[in-house]
C-alpha positions as CSV (number, residue, x, y, z in Angstrom):
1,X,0.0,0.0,0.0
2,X,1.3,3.6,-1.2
3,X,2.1,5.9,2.0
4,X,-1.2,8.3,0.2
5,X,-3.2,5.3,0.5
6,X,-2.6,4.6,3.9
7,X,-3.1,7.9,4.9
8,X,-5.9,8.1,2.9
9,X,-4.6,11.3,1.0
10,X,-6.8,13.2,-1.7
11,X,-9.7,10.6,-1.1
12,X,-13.1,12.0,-2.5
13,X,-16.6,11.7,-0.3
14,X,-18.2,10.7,-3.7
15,X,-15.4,7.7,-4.1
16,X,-16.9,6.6,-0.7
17,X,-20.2,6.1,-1.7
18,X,-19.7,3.8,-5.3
19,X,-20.2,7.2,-7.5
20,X,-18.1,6.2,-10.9
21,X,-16.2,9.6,-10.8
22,X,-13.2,9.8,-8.4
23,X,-10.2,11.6,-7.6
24,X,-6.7,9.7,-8.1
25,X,-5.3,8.5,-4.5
26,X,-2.7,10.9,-5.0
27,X,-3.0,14.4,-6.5
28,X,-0.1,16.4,-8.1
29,X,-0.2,19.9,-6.1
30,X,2.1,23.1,-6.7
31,X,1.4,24.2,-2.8
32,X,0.6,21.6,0.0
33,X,-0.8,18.1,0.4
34,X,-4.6,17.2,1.8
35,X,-5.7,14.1,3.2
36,X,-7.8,12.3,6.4
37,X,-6.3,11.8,9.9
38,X,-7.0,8.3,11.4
39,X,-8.3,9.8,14.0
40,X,-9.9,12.7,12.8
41,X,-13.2,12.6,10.5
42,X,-12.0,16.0,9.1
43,X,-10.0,16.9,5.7
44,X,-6.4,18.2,6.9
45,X,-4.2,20.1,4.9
46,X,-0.4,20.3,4.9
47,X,1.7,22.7,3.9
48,X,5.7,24.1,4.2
49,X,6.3,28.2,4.4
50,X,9.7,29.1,5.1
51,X,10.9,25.2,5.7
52,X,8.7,24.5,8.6
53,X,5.8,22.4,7.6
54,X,2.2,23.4,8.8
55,X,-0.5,20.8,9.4
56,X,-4.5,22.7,9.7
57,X,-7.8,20.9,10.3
58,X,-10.5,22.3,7.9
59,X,-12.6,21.4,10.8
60,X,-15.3,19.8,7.9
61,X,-15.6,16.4,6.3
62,X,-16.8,18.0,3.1
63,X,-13.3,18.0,0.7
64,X,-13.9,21.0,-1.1
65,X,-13.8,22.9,3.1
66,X,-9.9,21.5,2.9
67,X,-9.4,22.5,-0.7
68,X,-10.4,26.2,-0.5
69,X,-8.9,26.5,3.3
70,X,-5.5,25.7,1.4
71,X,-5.9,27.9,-1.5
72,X,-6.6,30.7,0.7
73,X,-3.3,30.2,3.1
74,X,-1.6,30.3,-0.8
75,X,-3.1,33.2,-1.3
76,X,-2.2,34.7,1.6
77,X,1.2,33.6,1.2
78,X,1.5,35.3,-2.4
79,X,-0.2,38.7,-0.5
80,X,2.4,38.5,2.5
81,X,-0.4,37.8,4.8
82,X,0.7,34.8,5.9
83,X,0.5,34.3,9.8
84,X,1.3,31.0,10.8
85,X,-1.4,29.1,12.4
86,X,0.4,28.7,16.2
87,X,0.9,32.3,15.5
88,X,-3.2,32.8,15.1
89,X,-3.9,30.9,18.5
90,X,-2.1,33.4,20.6
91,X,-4.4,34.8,23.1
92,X,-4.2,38.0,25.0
93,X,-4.0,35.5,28.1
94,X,-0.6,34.5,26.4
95,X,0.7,38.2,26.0
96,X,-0.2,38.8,29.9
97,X,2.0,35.9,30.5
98,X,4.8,37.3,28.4
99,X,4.8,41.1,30.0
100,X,4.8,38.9,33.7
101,X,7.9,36.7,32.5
102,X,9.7,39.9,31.4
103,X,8.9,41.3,34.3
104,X,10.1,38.7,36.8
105,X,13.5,38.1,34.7
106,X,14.4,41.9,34.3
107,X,13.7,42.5,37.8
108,X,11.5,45.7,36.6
109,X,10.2,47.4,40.2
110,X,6.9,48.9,38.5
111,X,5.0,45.2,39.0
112,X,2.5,46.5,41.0
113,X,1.2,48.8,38.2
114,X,1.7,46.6,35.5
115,X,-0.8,44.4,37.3
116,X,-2.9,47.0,37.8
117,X,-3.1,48.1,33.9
118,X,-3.8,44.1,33.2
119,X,-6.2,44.1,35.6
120,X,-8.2,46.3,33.4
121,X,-7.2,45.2,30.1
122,X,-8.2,41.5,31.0
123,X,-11.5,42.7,31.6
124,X,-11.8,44.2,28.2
125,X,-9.7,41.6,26.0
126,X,-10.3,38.4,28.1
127,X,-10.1,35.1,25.3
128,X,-9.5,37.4,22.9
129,X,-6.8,35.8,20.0
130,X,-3.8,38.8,19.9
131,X,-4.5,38.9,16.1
132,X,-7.7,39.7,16.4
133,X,-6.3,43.3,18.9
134,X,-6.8,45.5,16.1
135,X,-6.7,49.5,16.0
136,X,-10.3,49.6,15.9
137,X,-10.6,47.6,19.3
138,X,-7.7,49.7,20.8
139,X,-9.6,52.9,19.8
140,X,-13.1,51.5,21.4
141,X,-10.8,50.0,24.3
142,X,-9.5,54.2,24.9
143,X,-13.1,55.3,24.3
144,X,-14.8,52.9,27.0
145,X,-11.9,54.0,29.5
146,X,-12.5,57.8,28.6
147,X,-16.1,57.8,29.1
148,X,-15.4,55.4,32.4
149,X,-13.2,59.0,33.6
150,X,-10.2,57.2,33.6
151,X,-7.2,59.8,34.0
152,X,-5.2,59.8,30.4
153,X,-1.9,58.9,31.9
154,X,-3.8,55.7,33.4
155,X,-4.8,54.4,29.9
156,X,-1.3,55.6,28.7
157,X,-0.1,53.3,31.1
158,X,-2.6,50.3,30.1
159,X,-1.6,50.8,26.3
160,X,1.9,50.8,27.0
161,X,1.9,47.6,28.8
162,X,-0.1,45.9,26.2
163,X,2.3,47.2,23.3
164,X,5.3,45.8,25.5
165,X,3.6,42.7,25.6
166,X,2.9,42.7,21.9
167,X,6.7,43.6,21.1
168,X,7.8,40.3,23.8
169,X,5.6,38.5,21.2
170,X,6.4,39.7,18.1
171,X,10.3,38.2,19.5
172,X,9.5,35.1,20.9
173,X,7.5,34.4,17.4
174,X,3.9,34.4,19.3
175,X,2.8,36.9,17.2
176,X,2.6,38.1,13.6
177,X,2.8,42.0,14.3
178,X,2.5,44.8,16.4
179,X,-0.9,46.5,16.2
180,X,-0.7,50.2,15.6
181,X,-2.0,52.2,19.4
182,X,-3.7,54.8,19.2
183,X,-1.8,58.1,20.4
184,X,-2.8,59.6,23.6
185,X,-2.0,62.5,25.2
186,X,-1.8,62.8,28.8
187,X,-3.3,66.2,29.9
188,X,-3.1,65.5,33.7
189,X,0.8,65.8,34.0
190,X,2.3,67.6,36.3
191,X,3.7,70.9,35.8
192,X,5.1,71.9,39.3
193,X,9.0,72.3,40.2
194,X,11.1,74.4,42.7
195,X,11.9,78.1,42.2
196,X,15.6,79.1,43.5
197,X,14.1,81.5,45.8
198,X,11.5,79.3,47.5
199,X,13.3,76.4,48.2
200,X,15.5,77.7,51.4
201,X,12.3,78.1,53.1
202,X,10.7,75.3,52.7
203,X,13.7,73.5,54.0
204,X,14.0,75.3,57.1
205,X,10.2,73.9,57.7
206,X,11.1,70.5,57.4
207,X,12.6,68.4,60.4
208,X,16.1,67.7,60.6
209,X,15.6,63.8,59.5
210,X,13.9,65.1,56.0
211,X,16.1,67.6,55.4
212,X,19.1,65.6,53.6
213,X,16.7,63.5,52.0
214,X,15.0,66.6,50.0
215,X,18.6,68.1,49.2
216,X,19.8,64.9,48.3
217,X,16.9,64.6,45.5
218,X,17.0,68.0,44.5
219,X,20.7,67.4,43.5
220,X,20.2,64.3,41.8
221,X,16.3,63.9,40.3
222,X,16.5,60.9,41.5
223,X,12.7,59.1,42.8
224,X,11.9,59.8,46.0
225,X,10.5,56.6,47.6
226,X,12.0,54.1,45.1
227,X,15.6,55.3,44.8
228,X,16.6,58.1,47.8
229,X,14.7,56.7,50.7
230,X,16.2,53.1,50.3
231,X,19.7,54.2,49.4
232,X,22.5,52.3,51.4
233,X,26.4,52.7,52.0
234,X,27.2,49.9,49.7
235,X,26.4,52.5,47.3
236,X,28.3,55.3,47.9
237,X,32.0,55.5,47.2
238,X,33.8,58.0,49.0
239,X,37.3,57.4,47.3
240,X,35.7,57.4,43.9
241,X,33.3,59.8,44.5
242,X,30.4,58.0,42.7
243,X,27.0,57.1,44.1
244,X,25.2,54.3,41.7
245,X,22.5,52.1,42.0
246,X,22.5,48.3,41.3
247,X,20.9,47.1,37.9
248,X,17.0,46.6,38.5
249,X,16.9,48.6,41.6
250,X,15.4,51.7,39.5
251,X,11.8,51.9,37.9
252,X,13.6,51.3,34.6
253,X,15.9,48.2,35.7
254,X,19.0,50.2,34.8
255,X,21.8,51.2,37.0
256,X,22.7,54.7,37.0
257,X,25.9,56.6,38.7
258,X,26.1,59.7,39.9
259,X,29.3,61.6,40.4
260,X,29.2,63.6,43.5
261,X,33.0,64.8,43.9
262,X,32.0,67.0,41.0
263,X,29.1,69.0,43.0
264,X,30.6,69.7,46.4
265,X,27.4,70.4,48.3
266,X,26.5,67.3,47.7
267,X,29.8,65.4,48.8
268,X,29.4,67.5,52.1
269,X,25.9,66.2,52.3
270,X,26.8,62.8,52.5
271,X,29.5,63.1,54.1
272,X,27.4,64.7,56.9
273,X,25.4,62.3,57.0
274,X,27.9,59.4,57.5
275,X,28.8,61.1,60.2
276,X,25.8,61.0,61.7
277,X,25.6,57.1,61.0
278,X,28.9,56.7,62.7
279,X,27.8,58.7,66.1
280,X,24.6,56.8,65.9
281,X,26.6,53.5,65.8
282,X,28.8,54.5,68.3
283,X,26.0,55.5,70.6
284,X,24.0,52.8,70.2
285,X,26.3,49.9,68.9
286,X,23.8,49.3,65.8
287,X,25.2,49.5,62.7
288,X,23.2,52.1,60.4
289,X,22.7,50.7,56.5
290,X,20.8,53.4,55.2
291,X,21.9,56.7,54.0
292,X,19.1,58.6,55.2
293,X,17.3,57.5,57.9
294,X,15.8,58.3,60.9
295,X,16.8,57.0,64.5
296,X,18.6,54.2,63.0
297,X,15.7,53.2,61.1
298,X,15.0,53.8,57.4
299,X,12.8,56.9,56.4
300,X,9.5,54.8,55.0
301,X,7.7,58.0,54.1
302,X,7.3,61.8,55.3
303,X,4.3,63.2,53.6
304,X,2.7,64.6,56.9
305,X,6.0,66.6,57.5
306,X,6.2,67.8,54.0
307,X,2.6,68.9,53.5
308,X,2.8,70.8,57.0
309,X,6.0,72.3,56.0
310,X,5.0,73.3,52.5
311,X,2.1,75.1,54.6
312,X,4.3,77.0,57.0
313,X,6.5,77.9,54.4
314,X,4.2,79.8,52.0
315,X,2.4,81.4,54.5
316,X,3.2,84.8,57.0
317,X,0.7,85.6,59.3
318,X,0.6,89.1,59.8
319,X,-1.7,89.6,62.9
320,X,-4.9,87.7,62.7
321,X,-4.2,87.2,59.3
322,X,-2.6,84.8,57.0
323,X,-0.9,86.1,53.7
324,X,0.5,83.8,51.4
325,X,3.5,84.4,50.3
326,X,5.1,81.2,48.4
327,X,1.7,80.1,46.5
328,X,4.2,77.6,44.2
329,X,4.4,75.7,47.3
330,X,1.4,75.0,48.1
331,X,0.7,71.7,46.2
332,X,3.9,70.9,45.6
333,X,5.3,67.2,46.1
334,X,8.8,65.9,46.5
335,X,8.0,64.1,43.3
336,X,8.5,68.1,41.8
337,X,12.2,67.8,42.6
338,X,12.4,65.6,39.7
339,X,11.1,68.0,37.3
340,X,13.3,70.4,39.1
341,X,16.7,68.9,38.7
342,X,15.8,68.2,34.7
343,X,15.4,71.9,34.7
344,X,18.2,72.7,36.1
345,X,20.7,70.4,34.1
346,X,19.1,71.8,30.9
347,X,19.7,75.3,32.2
348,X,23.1,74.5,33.0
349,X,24.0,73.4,29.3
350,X,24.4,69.8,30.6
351,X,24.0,67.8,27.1
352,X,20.4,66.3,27.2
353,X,21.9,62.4,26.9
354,X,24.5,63.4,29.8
355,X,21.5,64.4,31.8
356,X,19.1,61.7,30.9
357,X,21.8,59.1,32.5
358,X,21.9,61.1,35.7
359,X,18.8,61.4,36.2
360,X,17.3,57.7,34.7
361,X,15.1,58.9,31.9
362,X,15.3,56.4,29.4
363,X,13.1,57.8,26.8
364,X,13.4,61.2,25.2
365,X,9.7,61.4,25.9
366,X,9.3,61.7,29.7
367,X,12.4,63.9,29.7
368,X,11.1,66.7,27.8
369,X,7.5,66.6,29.3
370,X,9.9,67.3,32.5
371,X,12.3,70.4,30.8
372,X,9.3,72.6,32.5
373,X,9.8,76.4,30.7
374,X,8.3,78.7,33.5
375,X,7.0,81.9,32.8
376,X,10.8,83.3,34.6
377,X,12.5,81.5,31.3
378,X,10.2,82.6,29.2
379,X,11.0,86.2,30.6
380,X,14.4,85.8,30.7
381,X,14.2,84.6,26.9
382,X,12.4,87.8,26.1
383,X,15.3,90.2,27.9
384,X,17.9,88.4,25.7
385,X,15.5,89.2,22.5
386,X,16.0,92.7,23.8
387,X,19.0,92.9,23.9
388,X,19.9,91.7,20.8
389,X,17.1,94.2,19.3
390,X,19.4,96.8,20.9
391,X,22.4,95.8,19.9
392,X,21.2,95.8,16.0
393,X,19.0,98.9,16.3
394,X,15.7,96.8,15.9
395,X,12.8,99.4,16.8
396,X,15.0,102.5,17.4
């Protein structure tokens, strides 16, 4: 018996029931092969793209199903079209799975919101195949969230974790392409950052324990509760001068360095504060990891003491009364120091690269929605247009 016969390859229905036309057991094809499982009672076709070799059920007993299924992956083959069909059964459960692995290996410290974005894009694409997350199901996806109130820079955050999972796909051969996202604007971002002027109050308002902590990001950019509060000694080198922090310990998963010998309030800073580790451990004979901390115990969080000072600090009272006198304090959080110290590299002709590294930007992006012009600059822009009017005897 011929290997087609025993597979039963190319047999017609109408051969099966006496008719006195019938295919050939074997049928001379340019593009694949069909033929009958032994344990399927569906047409199968075979094909090879790209020397792997595809097997599909045309999930019907009628022949002609398997012969037009095949002509159409041909046809989609000649168009470019072509997804394989492993490919096809990717599901958006599968994407979740890949942004979780990446996650885990990489080390990335943002879990908790990633979860929180699949959270709500499970409920929306739950069984869904990933080539079936088209634009038009992103865009109705946006819209739903919209009219739900959902703050942009949340469903900015919910697209970006899907297109990160769609990109870990793409790789890994799980998926044909990378839909196109729709483009959203966050209009909730944050404008706020530290004048020169009202920053010497506000740190005269803060205890003594907070103090070092709010120089020390004001120096740097770095994040507040992620990167400054948890610093350790292991970190900072003295003889080299450098302060860095370990691969995945930062919101990105990069390390970053940061050489203080070149700013000297800020090697004086530190070095005050190892002092006070040292007198701490000498006082109490426990040995103090943490850079800033407070009582030999790391500084968890100072929100309480930052609003009250920010309070203090923009108010006089003058009598019974109470004029405010620092109103770009009031509001302001020590996530503003950020924005501040992007500002101020700019300002200081720091190339934008050299700055991004120091203060853990990784995209172009995010740093420019944090180079804040404030109506000062813009001022200051306008005297130098002045001057220059002057100078060529614009408007005499």
């Amino acid at each position: 018996m011929t290997r087609a016969a025993e597979e039963g390859t190319m047999t017609d229905p109408r051969q099966r029931r006496g008719a006195t036309t019938s295919l050939p057991a074997t049928e001379r094809r340019d593009f694949g092969t069909i033929r009958r499982q032994k344990a399927s009672r569906f047409w199968w076709i075979r094909y090879r793209v790209g020397g792997k070799t595809y097997e599909e059920s045309s999930g019907s007993e009628n022949y002609k199903a398997a012969e037009k299924l095949l002509a159409r992956r041909q046809a989609e083959l000649g168009l470019g079209q072509f997804t394989a069909p492993d490919v096809k059964r990717t599901t958006f459960e599968d994407l979740a799975q890949l942004i979780r692995d990446d996650y885990v290996v990489n080390h990335r410290r943002s879990t908790k919101r990633m979860e929180l974005s699949l959270k709500h894009l499970t409920a929306a694409f739950a069984g869904t195949r990933a080539a079936a997350i088209r634009p038009d199901r992103l865009n109705r996806y946006v819209r739903e969230r919209q009219e739900a109130g959902v703050a942009p820079a949340t469903i900015r955050n919910e697209l970006n974790a899907l297109r990160h999972a769609f990109r870990l796909a793409k790789r890994a051969g799980r998926a044909a392409n990378v839909p196109e996202f729709p483009s959203l604007k966050a209009a909730n971002i944050r404008t706020g950052f530290f004048e020169p002027d009202d920053f010497p109050g506000l740190l005269t308002e803060l205890p003594d324990y907070v103090r070092p902590v709010v120089e020390f990001a004001a120096f740097t950019g770095w994040r507040v509760p992620s990167e400054v509060l948890p610093l350790t000694w292991d970190r900072v080198d003295f003889a080299a001068g450098v302060v860095t922090l370990d691969v995945g310990s930062t919101k990105t998963g990069e390390g970053r360095t940061f050489p203080f010998a070149a700013l000297p309030p800020l090697r004086a800073l530190l070095e005050r504060q190892r002092e006070r580790a040292t007198a701490y451990a000498k006082r109490t004979g426990q040995l103090v990891p943490w850079v800033f901390h407070h009582d030999g115990a790391r500084i968890q969080e100072f929100y309480t003491a930052w609003h009250g000072a920010c309070r203090r600090a923009s108010i006089v009272k003058r009598g019974n009364l109470e004029e405010v006198v620092r109103p770009a304090l009031l509001g302001r959080v020590p996530h503003d120091f950020r924005r501040t110290a992007v500002r101020n590299l700019v300002r200081a002709g720091v190339p934008e690269h050299i700055a991004m590294k120091l203060t853990g930007h990784k995209t172009r992006d995010i740093f420019d929605r944090y180079d804040i012009v404030s109506e000062r600059d813009l001022s200051e822009g306008v005297a130098k247009l002045a001057q220059f009017h002057a100078a060529v005897g614009v408007g005499g």
